[in-house]
N, C-alpha and C positions, 0 to 999 in steps of 0.2 A: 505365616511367620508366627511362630509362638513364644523367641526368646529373640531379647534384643540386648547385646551387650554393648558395653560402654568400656570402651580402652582407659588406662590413665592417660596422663600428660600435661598436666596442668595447664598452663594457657594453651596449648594444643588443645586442648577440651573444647574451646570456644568454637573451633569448627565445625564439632558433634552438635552445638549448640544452634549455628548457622544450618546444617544440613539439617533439622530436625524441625525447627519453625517455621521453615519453607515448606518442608514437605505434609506438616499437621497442617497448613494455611491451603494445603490442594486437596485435604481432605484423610489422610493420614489416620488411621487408630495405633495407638501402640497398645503390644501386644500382651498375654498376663501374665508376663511375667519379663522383668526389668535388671541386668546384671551389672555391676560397675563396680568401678576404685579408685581413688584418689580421685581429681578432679573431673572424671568422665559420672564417679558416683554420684556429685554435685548435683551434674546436669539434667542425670538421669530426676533426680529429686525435683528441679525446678520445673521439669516438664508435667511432671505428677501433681505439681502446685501451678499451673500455668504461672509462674513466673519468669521465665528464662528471659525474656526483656530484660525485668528487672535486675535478673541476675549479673548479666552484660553491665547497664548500666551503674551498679553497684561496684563494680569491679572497676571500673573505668572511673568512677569518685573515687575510691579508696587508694589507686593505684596515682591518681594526681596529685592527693594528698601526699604520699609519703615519699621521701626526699632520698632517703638511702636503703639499703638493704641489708645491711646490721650497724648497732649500736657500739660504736665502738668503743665507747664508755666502759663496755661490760668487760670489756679486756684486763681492766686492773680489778676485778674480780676471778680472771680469768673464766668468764661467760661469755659462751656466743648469741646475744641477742637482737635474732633476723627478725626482720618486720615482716615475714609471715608469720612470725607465732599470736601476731594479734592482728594482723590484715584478714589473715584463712578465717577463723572465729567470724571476725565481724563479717566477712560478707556471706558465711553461709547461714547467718542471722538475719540479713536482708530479705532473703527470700525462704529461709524455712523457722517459723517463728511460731506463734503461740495462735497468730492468728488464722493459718492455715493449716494448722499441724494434722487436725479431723479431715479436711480436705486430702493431707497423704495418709493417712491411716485408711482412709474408706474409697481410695481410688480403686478403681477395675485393677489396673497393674498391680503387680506385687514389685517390688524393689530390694531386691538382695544387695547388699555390699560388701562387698571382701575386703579382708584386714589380713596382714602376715601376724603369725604367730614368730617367736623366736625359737629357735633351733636351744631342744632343752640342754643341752650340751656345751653351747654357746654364751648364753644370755643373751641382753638386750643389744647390745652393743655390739658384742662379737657378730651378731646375728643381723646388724646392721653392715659391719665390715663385709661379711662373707656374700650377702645379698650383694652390694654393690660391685664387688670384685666378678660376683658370676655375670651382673648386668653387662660390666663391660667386656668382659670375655665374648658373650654372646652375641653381644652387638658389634665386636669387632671382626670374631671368628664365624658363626655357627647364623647369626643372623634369624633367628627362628622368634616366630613371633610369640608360641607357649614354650619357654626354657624348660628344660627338666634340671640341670647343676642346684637351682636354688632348693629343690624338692634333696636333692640330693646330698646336698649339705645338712636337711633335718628343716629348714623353715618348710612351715606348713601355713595352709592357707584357711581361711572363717571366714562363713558367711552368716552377714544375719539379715533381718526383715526388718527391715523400716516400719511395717505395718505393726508390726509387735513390740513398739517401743512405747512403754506408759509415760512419758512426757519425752517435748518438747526435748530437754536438755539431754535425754537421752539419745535422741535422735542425732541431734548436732556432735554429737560426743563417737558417734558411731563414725560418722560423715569426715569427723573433724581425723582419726585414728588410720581411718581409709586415705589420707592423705597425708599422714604424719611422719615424712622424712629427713632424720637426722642428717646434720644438723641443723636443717633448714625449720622443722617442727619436731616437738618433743614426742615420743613414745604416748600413746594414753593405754592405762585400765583400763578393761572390759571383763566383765567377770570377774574380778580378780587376778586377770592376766594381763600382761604387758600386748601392745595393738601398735602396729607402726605400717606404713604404706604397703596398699597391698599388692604393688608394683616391682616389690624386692622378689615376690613367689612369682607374679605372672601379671605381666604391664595386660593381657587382656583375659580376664577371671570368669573362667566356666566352671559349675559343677559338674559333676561327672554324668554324663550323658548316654543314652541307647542310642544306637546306630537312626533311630527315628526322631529323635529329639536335634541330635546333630542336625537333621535336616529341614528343620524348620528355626534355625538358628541363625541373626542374623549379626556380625561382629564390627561393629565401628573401630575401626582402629585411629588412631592419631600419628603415626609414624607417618612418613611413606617410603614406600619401598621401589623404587625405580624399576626391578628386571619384571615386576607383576603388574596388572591392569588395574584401574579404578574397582572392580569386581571382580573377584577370584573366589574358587572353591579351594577347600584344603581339609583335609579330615572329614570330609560331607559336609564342612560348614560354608557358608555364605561370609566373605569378609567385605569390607568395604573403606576403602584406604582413601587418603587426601588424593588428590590429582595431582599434587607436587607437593612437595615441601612446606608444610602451613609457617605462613610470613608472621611468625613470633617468635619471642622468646620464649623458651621453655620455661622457667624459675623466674624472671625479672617481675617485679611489683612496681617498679619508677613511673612518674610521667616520662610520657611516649612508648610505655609498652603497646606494641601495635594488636588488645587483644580485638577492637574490630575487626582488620584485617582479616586475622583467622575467622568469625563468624561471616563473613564478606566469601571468601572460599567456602564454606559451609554450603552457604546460600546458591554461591556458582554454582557449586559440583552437582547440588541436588536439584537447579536447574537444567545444567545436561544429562543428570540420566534420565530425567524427565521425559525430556527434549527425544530422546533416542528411545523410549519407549515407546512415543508416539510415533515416531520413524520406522518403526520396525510393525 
């Protein structure tokens, strides 16, 4: 394996989390070269910083602390102010900080992150509309786990390198833009250009690949998709899906978001394939 990608999904991500600390605990390298978005790109991160504990447990403080999931205050401003716009920040500050940042810049892995561009036609917003309107078509109709609609409306997709971030706050800002969907998180700058979830172009972000690279690629997803097996091929790539349905919520930040649960099937899942590698 030489590419290992990271689906989004936000608390769904905690599963990737679960299957990945198991399997580095039986001896595990990950490979050089690390893909992710929105909250799979997190993860990707915390693993490059052996934090992903931390991570967990950071998520699981923050998310008992905060009582609602928007402010409804901000109404007679007419603002929507969700408590992810300062939940996501703080905990990807938990584990990727000032004191580990040399630790990701100088890991073996490289860790790309994908961000959606807006569709120049569009702008920010439109480009948020039309993103989500493709999302649910596709997950209603077409079911495909790399859409082409959203390529086809004009959003286009960025990757960049964690390793080549000269601070800290630039990294977080990368991390933070890879995860940023309206109106749950705001849009960020990057370059000069508008950066918003990179989940609107393709919930699992590859760069374009030779028929050899496909095949030492391996795709974490966070969905699960019922008619397919825990491991499937698709395009010469290697994907590898929940065993059922990962027990969170997608979006929810409250106490009792169940994101152990999902790390708990993580853990399961990467114990039976384990389990059936030895059997075979």
């Amino acid at each position: 394996m030489q590419t290992l990608a990271f689906a989004g999904g936000c608390n769904r991500c905690c599963w990737q989390a679960g299957l990945l600390t198991h399997l580095q605990a039986q001896g595990l390298q990950l490979p050089a070269q690390l893909v992710g978005t929105s909250a799979g790109a997190a993860i990707a991160a915390s693993l490059l910083t052996g934090s992903t504990m931390t991570a967990l447990k950071a998520c699981q403080k923050f998310y008992a602390a905060n009582a609602q999931l928007l402010d409804w205050r901000g109404l007679k401003r007419l603002q929507l102010n969700f408590a992810h716009q300062t939940v996501y920040p703080a905990w990807l500050a938990a584990f990727v900080h000032e004191g580990n940042f040399k630790t990701l810049q100088t890991a073996p892995s490289q860790l790309l992150v994908a961000v959606t561009r807006p569709a120049k036609a569009l702008g920010l917003m439109g480009s948020v509309a039309a993103g989500s309107l493709a999302y649910l078509i596709d997950k209603k109709l077409f079911h495909n786990i790399h859409p082409a609609l959203p390529r086809f409306l004009g959003l286009r997709q960025a990757f960049f390198a964690l390793r080549d971030c000269a601070t800290v706050q630039e990294a977080q800002a990368i991390l933070r833009a890879a995860a940023a969907a309206p109106p749950f998180m705001s849009g960020v700058r990057l370059q000069g250009q508008w950066a918003f979830d990179g989940g609107y172009t393709d919930n699992a972000p590859i760069p374009a690949q030779t028929p050899q690279e496909k095949s030492t690629t391996l795709v974490l997803l966070t969905r699960h998709y019922p008619d397919k097996p825990a491991l499937f091929k698709a395009d010469g790539r290697t994907y590898w899906q929940p065993s059922r349905k990962v027990p969170v919520s997608t979006w929810d930040c409250r106490p009792g978001t169940t994101v152990e649960d999902a790390f708990a099937l993580g853990q399961k899942d990467a114990r039976l394939a384990l389990a059936k590698v030895l059997v075979c």
